[in-house]
Legacy VTK file of the C-alpha trace (Angstrom):
# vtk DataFile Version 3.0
C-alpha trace
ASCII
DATASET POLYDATA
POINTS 443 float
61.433 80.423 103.638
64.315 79.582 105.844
63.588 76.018 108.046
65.928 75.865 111.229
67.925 72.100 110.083
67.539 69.771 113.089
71.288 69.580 113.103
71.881 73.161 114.124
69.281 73.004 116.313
70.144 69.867 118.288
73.964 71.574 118.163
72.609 74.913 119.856
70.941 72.742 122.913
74.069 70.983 123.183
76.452 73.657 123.427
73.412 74.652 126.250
74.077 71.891 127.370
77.241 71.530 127.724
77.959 75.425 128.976
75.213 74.684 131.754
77.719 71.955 132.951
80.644 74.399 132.967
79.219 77.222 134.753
77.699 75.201 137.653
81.461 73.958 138.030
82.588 77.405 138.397
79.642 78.306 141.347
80.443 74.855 142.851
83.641 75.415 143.376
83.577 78.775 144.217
84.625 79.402 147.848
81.952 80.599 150.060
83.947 81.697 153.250
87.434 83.166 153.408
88.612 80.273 155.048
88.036 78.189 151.891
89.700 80.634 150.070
92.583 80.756 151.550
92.835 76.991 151.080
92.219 77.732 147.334
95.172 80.147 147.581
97.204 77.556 149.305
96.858 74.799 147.184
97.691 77.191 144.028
101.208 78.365 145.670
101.301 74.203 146.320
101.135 73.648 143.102
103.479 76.141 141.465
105.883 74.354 143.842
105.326 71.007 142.452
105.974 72.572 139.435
109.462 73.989 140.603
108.024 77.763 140.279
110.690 79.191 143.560
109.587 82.512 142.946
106.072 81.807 143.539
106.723 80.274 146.713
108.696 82.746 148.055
106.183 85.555 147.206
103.922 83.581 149.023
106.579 83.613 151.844
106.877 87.146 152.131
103.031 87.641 151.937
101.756 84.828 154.310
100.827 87.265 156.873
97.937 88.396 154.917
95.968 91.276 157.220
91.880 90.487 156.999
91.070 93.149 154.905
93.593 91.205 152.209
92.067 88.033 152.731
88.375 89.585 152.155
89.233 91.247 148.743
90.823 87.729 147.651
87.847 86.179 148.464
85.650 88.212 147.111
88.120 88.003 143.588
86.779 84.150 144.154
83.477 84.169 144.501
83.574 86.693 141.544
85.305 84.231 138.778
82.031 82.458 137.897
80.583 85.988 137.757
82.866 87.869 136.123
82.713 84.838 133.427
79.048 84.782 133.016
78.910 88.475 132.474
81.892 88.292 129.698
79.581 85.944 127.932
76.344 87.616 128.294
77.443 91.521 127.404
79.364 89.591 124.362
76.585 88.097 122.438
74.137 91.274 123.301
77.155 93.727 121.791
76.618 91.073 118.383
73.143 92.013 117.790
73.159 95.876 119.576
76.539 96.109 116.534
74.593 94.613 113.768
71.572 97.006 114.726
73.507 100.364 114.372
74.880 98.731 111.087
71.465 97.819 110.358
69.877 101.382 111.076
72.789 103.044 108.838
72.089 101.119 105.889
68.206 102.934 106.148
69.342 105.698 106.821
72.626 106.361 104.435
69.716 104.480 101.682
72.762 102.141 101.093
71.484 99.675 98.043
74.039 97.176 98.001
73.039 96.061 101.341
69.175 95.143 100.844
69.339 91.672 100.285
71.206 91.292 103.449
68.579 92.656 105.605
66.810 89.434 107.005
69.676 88.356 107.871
70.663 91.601 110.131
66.732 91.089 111.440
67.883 87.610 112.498
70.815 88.323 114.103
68.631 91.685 115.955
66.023 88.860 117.089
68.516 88.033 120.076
68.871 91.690 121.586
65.832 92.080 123.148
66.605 88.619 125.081
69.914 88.922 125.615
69.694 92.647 127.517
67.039 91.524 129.527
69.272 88.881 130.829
72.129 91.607 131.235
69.360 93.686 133.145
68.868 90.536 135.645
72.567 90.801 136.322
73.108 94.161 137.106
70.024 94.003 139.738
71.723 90.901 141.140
74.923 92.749 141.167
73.108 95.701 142.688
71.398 93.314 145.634
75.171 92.314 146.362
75.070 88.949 144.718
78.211 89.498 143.493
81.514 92.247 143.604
82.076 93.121 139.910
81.154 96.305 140.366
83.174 97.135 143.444
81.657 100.916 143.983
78.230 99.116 144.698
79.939 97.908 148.071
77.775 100.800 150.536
80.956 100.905 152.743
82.997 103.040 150.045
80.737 105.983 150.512
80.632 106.196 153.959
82.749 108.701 155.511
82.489 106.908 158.753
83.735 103.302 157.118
87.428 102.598 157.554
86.958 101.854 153.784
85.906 105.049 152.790
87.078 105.957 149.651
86.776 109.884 148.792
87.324 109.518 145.279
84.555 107.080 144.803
82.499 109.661 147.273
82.709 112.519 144.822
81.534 110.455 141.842
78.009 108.988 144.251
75.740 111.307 142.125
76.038 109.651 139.236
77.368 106.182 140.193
75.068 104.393 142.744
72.825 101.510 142.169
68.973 103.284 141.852
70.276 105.998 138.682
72.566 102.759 137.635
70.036 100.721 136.847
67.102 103.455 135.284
70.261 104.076 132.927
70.402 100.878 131.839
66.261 100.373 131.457
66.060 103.700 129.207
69.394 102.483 126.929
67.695 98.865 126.835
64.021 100.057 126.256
65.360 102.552 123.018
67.058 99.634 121.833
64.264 97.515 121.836
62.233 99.999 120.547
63.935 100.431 117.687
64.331 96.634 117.005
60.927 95.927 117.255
59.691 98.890 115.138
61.983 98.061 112.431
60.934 95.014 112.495
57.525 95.918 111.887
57.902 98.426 109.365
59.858 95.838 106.893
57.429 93.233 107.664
54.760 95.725 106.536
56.975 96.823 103.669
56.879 93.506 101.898
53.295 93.760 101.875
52.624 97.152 100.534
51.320 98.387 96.979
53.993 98.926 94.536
55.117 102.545 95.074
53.850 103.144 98.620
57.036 104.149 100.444
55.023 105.382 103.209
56.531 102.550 105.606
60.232 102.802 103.851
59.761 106.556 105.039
58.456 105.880 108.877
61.680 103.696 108.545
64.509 105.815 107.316
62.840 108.303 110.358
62.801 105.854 113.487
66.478 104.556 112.175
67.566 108.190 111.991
65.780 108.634 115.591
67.843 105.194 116.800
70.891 105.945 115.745
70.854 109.595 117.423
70.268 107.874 120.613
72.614 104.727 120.035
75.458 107.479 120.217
74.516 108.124 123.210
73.775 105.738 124.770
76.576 103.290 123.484
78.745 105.702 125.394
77.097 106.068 128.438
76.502 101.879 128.549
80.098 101.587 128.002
81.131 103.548 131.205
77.975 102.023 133.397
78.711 98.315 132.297
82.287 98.109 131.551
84.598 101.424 133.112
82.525 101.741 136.170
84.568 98.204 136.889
87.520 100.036 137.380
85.814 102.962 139.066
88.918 104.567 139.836
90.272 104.961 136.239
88.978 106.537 132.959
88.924 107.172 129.565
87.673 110.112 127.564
88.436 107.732 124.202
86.505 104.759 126.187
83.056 104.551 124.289
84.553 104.566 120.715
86.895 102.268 121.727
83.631 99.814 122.864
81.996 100.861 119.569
84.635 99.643 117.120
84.821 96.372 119.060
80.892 96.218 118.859
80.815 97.585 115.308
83.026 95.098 113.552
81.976 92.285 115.785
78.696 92.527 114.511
79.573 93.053 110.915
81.558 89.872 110.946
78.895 88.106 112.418
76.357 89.126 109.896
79.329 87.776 106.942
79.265 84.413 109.027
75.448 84.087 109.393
75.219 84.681 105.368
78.572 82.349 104.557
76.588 79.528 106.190
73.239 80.080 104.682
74.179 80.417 101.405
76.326 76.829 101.733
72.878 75.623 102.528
71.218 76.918 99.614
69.281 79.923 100.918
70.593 83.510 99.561
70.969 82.686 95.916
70.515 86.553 95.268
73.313 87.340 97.867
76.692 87.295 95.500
80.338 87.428 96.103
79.930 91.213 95.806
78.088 91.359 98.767
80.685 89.034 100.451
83.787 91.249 99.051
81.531 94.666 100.849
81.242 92.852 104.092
84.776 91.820 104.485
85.637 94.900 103.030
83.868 95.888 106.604
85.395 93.700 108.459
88.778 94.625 107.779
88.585 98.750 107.548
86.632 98.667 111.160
89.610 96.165 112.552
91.690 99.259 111.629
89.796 101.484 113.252
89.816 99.408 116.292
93.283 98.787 116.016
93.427 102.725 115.796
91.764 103.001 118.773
93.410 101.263 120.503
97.057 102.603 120.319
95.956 105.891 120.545
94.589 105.111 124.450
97.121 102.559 125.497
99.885 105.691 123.816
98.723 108.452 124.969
98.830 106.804 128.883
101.787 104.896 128.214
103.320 108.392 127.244
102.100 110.386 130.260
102.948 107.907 132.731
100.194 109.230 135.006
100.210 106.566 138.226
96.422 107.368 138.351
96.062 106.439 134.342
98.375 104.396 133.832
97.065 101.473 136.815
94.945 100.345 134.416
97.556 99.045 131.754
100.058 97.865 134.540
97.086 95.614 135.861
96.925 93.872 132.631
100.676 93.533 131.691
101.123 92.020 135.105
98.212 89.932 136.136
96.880 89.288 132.601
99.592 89.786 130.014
99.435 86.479 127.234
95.602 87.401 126.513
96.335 90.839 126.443
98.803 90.762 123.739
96.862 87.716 121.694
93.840 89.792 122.042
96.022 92.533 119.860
97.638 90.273 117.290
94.068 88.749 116.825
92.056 91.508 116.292
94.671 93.927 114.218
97.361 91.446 112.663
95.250 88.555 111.591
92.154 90.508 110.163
94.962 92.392 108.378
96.700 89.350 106.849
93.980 87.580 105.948
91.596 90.185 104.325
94.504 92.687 103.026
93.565 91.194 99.461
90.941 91.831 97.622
90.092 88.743 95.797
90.993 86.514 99.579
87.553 88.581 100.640
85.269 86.820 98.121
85.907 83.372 99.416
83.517 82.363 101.935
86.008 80.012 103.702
88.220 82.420 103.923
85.629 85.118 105.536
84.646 82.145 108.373
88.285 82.146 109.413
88.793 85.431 109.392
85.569 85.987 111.156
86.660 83.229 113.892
89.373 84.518 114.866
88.383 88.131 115.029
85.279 87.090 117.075
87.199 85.214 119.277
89.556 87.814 119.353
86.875 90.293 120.614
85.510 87.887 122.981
89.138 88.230 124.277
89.000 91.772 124.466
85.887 92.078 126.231
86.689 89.584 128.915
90.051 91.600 129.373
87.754 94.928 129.779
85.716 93.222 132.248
87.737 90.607 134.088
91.377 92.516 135.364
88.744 94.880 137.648
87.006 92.206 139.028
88.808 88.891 140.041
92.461 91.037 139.870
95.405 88.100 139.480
92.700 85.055 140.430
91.751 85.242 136.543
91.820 81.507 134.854
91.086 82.001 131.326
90.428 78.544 130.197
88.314 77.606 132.900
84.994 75.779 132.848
83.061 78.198 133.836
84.755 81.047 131.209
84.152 77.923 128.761
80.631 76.707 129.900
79.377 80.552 130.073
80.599 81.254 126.342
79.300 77.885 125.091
75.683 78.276 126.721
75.197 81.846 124.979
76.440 81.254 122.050
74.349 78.171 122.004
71.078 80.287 123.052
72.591 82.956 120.433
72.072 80.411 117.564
68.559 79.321 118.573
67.371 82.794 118.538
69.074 83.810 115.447
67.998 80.892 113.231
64.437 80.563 114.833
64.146 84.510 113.906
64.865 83.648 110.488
62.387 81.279 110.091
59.296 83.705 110.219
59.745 85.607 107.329
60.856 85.235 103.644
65.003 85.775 103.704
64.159 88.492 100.540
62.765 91.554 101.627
59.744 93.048 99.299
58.870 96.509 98.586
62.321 98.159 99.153
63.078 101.555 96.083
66.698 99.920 96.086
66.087 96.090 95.508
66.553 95.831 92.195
70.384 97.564 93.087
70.639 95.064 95.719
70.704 92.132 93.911
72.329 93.332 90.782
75.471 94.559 92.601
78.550 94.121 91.355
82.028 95.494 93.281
LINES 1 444
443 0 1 2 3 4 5 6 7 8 9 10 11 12 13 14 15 16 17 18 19 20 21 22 23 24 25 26 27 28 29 30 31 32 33 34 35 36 37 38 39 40 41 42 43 44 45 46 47 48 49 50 51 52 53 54 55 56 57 58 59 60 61 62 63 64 65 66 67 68 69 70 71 72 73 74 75 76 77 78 79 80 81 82 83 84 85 86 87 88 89 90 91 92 93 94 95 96 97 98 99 100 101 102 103 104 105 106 107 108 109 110 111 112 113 114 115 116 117 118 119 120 121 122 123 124 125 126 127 128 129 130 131 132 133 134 135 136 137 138 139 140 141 142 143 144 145 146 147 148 149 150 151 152 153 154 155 156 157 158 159 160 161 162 163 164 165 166 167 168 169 170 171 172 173 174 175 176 177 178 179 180 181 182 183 184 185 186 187 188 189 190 191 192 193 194 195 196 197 198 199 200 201 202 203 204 205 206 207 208 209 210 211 212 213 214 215 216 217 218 219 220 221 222 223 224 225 226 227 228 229 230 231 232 233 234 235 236 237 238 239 240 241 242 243 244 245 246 247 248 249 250 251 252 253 254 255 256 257 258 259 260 261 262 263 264 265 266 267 268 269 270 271 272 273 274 275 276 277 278 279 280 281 282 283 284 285 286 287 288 289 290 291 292 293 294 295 296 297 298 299 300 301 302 303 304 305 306 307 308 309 310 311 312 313 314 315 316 317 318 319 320 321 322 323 324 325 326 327 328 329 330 331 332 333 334 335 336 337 338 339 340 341 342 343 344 345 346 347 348 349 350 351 352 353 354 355 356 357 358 359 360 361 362 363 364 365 366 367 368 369 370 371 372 373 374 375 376 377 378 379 380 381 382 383 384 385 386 387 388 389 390 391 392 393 394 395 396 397 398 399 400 401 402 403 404 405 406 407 408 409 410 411 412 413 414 415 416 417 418 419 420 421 422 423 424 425 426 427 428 429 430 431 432 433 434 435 436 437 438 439 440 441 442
């Protein structure tokens, strides 16, 4: 049995801690009247003149009779920065465990039997969905009781034909986006996630108790993961316009929920590598070998191609048409949010690529914790650039305390959950037909 080391516990409430500190910064200082933000706005031009930036201040010169309508939606970019940041973190560490579950549910039902002895540690990691979408449930009610702009289209005002705000496009698309049908969407795809987590669960639990030869529990498996991942591909699709393309509600992609799905996919591979590195340098996992190591790098590195993959072929095919109503979306980010935007790239495609090319490189388990650092900080990258350009616009500070503070707190409550999961059952499952392959596999 696994026992959660007082270190890594006491390092999980600190980066709590710590990340509590940072986002109440970012409220704090978050203006709460338009007045205070155009001080804020002030005092930035001030200080690009300090710094010698003239082109800065005369931008500033030619826009400093801002109309009210300006000063609102700069405002509201604001208030949203410690929102925009929170919600970065929090769909970030749910994707981890909602990836590793569709990995997990393929492995039952594909009967993969290299990738047994690895299952606790996928359970572990699963452990934190069910928290971790309730608390990205609580944010799209607040967003939908106007606690926040992220999702602009909530605003009432856009819908109205009678507001000088109206906004026909939004108008046509009511039907499917407004708050009520928003949120059921999101409390079906949450509730068949859980499901699924918690019957799995269950089922493996009660595997490792059965007779020898009863597969009557490995079969109710292999039948609710076949069930899951029928709706997953659903609903991975349709969470990925709700939560993340509805932000930009006047732009869309037909390639967007793949594009989400790699991202999730091969973040949560990469995690599981990193969970096992580290528990096998503390002595757990003796039956885990480098084989298994070799498979999930081997992971790692095809699905950062097929990311990669992804992502040209979107960013191409609008580059190419030079559409103005497709290609906003790219513009956006080469102007307002271009060094991110390009690390994000070289990160998740160029590094992963470098590093894990080699065949041998992927059965070192230092080598697989770089690699996995950078590509998960890489698609931390790429999720705060899917979420942030739509919602705070130019007003984006990357390495702020509260973008900090919120990625420290849940990775901190990410790591509790995970390693407390592990703790309640034996890290060797029991009563699997393909064990025995398991743990004598041998790339």
């Amino acid at each position: 049995m696994y026992k959660f080391s007082k270190k890594l516990k006491t390092f999980s409430f600190a980066l709590m801690v710590v990340g509590i500190i940072g986002i109440a910064w970012g409220f704090m200082n978050a203006p709460s009247t338009i007045e205070e933000s155009k001080d804020t706005i002030a005092k930035q031009f001030e200080a690009h003149g300090a710094h010698g930036d003239a082109d800065a201040i005369d931008a500033h010169a030619k826009d400093a009779h801002h109309d009210a309508a300006h000063d609102e939606h700069v405002f509201h970019q604001l208030q949203n920065r410690p929102w925009s940041a929170l919600y970065v973190a929090i769909f970030f560490f749910m994707m981890l465990s909602l990836g590793v579950l569709a990995f997990y549910a393929i492995q039952h039902v594909s009967q993969a039997g290299w990738s047994i002895v690895l299952f606790r540690v996928m359970e572990g990691i699963t452990a934190y969905l069910p928290i971790g979408a309730v608390i990205l449930f609580v944010f799209l009610v607040l967003s939908g009781m106007h606690m926040n702009h992220v999702f602009a289209w909530m605003n009432p005002e856009l819908v109205d034909p009678n507001s000088p705000k109206f906004d026909q496009l939004l108008f046509d698309k009511k039907s499917y986006l407004n708050v009520p049908w928003f949120l059921i969407r999101a409390a079906i795809y949450i509730a068949g996630w859980i499901w699924y987590q918690r019957r799995s669960r269950k089922l493996t639990l009660a595997l490792d108790k059965a007779e020898d030869g009863d597969l009557t529990h490995y079969k109710k498996m292999m039948g609710a993961s076949a069930a899951f991942l029928v709706f997953f591909l659903v609903s991975e699709s349709m969470m990925s316009w709700d939560w993340l393309m509805s932000i930009d509600h006047h732009w869309f992609s037909t390639l967007y929920g793949w594009y989400v799905f790699a991202g999730m996919f091969v973040s949560g591979i990469t995690t599981i590598a990193m969970v096992t590195v580290y528990l096998k340098s503390q002595g757990y996992l003796e039956f885990v070998n480098d084989s298994h190591l070799h498979d999930l790098a081997k992971f790692m590195f095809g699905f950062s191609v097929f990311w990669t993959y992804l992502w040209f072929s979107q960013f191409m095919l609008i580059w190419y048409a030079n559409i103005p109503e497709e290609v906003t979306y790219y513009v956006q980010r080469f102007d307002e949010i271009k060094v991110p935007f390009f690390a994000m790239v070289v990160m998740n495609f160029v590094f992963p690529i470098l590093l894990l090319m080699n065949s041998d490189y992927k059965r070192l388990p230092w080598f697989i914790i770089i690699a996995g650092v950078v590509v998960l900080l890489g698609h931390y990258i790429d999720v705060y650039i899917l979420i942030t350009p739509g919602s705070v616009g130019d007003q984006w500070k990357f390495l702020s305390p509260e973008v900090i503070g919120s990625a420290l707190f849940f990775l901190g409550l990410f790591i509790f959950v995970v390693f407390t999961a592990l703790t309640k059952a034996p890290l060797k499952v029991k009563g699997n037909p393909f064990l025995k392959e398991s743990e004598q596999f041998h790339y």
